[in-house]
N, C-alpha and C positions, 0 to 999 in steps of 0.2 A: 626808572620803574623796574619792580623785579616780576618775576611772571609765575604765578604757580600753579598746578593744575587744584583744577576743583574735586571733590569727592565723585561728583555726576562721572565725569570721564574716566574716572580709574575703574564707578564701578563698571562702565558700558566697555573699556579696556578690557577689565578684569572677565568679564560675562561672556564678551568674543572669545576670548583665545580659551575659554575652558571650552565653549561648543564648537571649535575648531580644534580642538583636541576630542572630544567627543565621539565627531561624528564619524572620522573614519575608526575610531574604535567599537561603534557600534557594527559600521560594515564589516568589520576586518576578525573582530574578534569576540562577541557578543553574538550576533548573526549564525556563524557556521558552529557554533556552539548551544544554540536554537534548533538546528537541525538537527531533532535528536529520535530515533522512533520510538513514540512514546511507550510506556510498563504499564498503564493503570488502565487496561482499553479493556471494553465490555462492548462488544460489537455484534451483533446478528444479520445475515445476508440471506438473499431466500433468492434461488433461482424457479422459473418454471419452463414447463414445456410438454409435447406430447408423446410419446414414442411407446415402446414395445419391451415389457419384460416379462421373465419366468413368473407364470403364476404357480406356487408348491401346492396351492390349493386344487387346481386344476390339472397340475402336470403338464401344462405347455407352453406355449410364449402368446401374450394374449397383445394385442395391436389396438393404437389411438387410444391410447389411454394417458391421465395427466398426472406428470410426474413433478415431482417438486424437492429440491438440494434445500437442506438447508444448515446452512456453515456460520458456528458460534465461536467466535474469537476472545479468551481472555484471558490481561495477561497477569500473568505469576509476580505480583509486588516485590515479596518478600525476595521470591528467589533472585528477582530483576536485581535488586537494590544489593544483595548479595556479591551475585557475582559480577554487575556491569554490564550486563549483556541484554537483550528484551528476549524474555521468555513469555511466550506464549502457547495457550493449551488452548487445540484445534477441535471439536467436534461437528464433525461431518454425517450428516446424513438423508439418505435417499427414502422417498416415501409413495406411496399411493394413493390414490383418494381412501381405498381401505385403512391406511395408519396412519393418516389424520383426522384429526390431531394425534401426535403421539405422547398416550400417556410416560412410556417405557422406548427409549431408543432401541432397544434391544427385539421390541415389535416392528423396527422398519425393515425395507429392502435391504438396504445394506447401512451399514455405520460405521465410522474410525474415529478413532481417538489419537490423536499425534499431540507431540509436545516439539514446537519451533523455538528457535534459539539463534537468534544476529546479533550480528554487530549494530551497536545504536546509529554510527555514525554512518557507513560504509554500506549498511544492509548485506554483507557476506555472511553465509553461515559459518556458526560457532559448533564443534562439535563440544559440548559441556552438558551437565543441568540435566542428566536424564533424556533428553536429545531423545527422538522417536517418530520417525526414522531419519538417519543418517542423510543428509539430503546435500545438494549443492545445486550450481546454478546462481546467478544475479539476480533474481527477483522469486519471490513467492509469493506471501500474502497481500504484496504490495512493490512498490518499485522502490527503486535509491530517488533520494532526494535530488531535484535538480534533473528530471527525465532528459535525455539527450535523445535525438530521430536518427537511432539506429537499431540495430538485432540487439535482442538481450535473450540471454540464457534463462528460460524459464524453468522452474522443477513442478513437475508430473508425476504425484506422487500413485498414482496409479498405473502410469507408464513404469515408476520406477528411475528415473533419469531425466533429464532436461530437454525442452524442446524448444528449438532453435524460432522466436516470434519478430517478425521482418516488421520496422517499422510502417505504416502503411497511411499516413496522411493524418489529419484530425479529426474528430466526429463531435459536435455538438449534443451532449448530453444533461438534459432539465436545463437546457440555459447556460451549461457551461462547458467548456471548449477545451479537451482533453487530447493528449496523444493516443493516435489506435494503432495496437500492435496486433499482427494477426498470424496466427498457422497451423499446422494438420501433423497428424501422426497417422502414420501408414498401421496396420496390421501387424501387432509383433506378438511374441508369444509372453507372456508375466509370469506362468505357473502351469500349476497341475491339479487337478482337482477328482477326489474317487466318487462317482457316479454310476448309476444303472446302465447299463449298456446300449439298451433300446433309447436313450435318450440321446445318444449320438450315433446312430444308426446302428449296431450291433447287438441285434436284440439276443442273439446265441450266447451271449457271453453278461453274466449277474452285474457286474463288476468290471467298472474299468477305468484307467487312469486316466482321465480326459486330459486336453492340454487347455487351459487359459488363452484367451489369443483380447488385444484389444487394441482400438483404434478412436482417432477422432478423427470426426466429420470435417472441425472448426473449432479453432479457439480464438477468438476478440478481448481483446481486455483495452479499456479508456481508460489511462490513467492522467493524471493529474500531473501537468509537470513540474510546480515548483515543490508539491508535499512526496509527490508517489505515490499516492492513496489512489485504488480500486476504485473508479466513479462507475464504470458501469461493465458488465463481465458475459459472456457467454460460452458456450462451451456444448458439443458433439458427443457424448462419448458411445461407445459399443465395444462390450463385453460379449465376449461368444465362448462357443466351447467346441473343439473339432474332437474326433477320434485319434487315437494317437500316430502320427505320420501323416495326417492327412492335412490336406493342401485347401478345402473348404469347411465352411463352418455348417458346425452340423448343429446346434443349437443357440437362439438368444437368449442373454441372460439379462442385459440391458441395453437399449439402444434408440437416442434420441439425434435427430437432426440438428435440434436447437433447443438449448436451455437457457433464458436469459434471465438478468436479475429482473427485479419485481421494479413497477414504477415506484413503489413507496422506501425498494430499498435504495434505487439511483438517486431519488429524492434526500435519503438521510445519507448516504456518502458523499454526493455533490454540498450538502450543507457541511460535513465534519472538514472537507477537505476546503469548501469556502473559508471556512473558519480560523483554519491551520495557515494557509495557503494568505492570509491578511494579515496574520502575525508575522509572518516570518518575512512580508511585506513593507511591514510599519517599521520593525527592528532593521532591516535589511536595504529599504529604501526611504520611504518617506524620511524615517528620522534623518539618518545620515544627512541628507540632500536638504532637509527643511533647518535644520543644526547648520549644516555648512553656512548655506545663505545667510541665514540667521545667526549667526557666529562672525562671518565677515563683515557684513553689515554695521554689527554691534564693534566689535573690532576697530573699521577706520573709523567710524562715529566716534567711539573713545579716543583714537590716536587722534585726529583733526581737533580734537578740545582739549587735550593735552597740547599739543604744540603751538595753541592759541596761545593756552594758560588764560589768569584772570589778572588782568591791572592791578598793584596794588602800590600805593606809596610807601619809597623806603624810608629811616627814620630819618636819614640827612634830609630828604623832603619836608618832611613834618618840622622839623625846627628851621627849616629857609622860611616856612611859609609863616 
């Protein structure tokens, strides 16, 4: 009798060893090439809170009053696809029940315009692209992919420099379960700013060079640990203004205990980052793992029906018989 395999076995042979080849090339090299920060994002985040700013209408610092951030992320296609990098253009701005809605950002308390620029892969900054401002630090509008329970280098771009955020346990946010990094900035001086005198106590003198001085209360940010996406954020800040040399703050210009995101915006980061956060899951885990199985499976199946083979008569058989 000679023995030869069937078609069935070669194919369920043939089917294995391609998803056992497969699947650590999804883990291995498809995967960490998945991990990309994305270029085409159109994102809006709204914080609130209640605190105390200069009112110019009034001439002084007006108290409990609700204030509202609101930070529009989008990024630059063209320039992305350009140079390799994720460019994105930051609009920031602080508001009042007075300038909301704002027609014109230019009627808020305060507004900035920056242009950020990373590494896709890495999340380091990239000094390229028009760059505005100059920044550094491991994380800004988001974390590195793969969050690790340690300190990470935060940029404060209102400090001007990085602030040191101590891992501090996980907080359940809309449902989903985030790393929370937390910490504080002491009083430091930013700048200089030309003011009325009597507004930081020197009313003898028109004109004076106020010094900038600012602080936070509190920074929390929840992020996401398989994408690094922002799931829910809060933040302290106080802007003041002292006389020049002096050791107290002689006026507020803004100053809140607590700003946090909006439930509707934890809501839509917990879904973008759900979203991301299952892709990068399916590519990364499921398949590999569901391939593997299914690869070896298919594999000895094929090899055990091969080495049966099928009976068949040889020709010296057929003319005995």
């Amino acid at each position: 009798m000679r023995r030869t395999a069937s078609p069935l076995s070669l194919i369920l042979l043939g089917v294995g060893v391609f998803l056992l080849v497969l699947a650590p090339m999804l883990a291995w090299y498809v995967e960490p090439r998945a991990k990309r920060t994305p270029i085409d994002v159109d994102v809006t985040t709204v914080f609130t809170g209640t605190g105390s700013y200069f009112d110019t209408t009034k001439i002084r610092t007006v108290d409990d009053e609700r204030l509202t951030i609101t930070r529009q992320v989008r990024g630059d296609v063209a320039e992305s696809e350009k140079s390799g990098r994720a460019v994105w253009d930051v609009s920031t701005s602080v508001d009042t029940k007075k300038s909301l809605p704002a027609a014109d950002t230019h009627d808020s308390l305060q507004w900035t315009l920056e242009r950020w620029v990373t590494d896709r892969r890495t999340n380091e900054p990239v000094h390229c692209c028009d760059e505005k401002p100059a920044f550094d630090g491991e994380a800004y509008l988001k974390f590195p992919f793969d969050v690790q329970k340690r300190s990470y280098r935060w940029w404060d771009n209102t400090l001007g420099s990085t602030v040191r955020l101590r891992f501090d346990g996980t907080r359940k946010i809309q449902g989903h379960v985030g790393h929370l990094f937390t910490g504080t900035v002491k009083p430091v001086k930013t700048g200089t700013r030309l003011v009325p005198g009597r507004l930081v106590g020197l009313p003898e003198r028109s004109q004076v060079l106020a010094e900038e001085w600012y602080a936070n209360h509190g920074i929390e940010l929840v992020a996401d640990q398989r994408t690094g996406r922002i799931i829910n954020a809060a933040t302290g800040p106080r802007k003041t203004l002292r006389a020049p040399g002096k050791k107290r703050d002689a006026m507020v210009l803004l100053d809140s205990e607590r700003m946090e995101f909006t439930p509707a915006t934890q809501r839509a980061q917990v879904a973008l980052a759900s979203d991301d956060g299952d892709r990068l899951k399916l590519v990364g885990e499921t398949l590999p793992m569901g391939g593997g199985l299914a690869g070896l499976l298919l594999a000895a199946s094929g090899a055990v029906l091969v080495v049966r083979g099928r009976s068949r008569p040889t020709a010296q058989q057929v003319i005995t018989m």
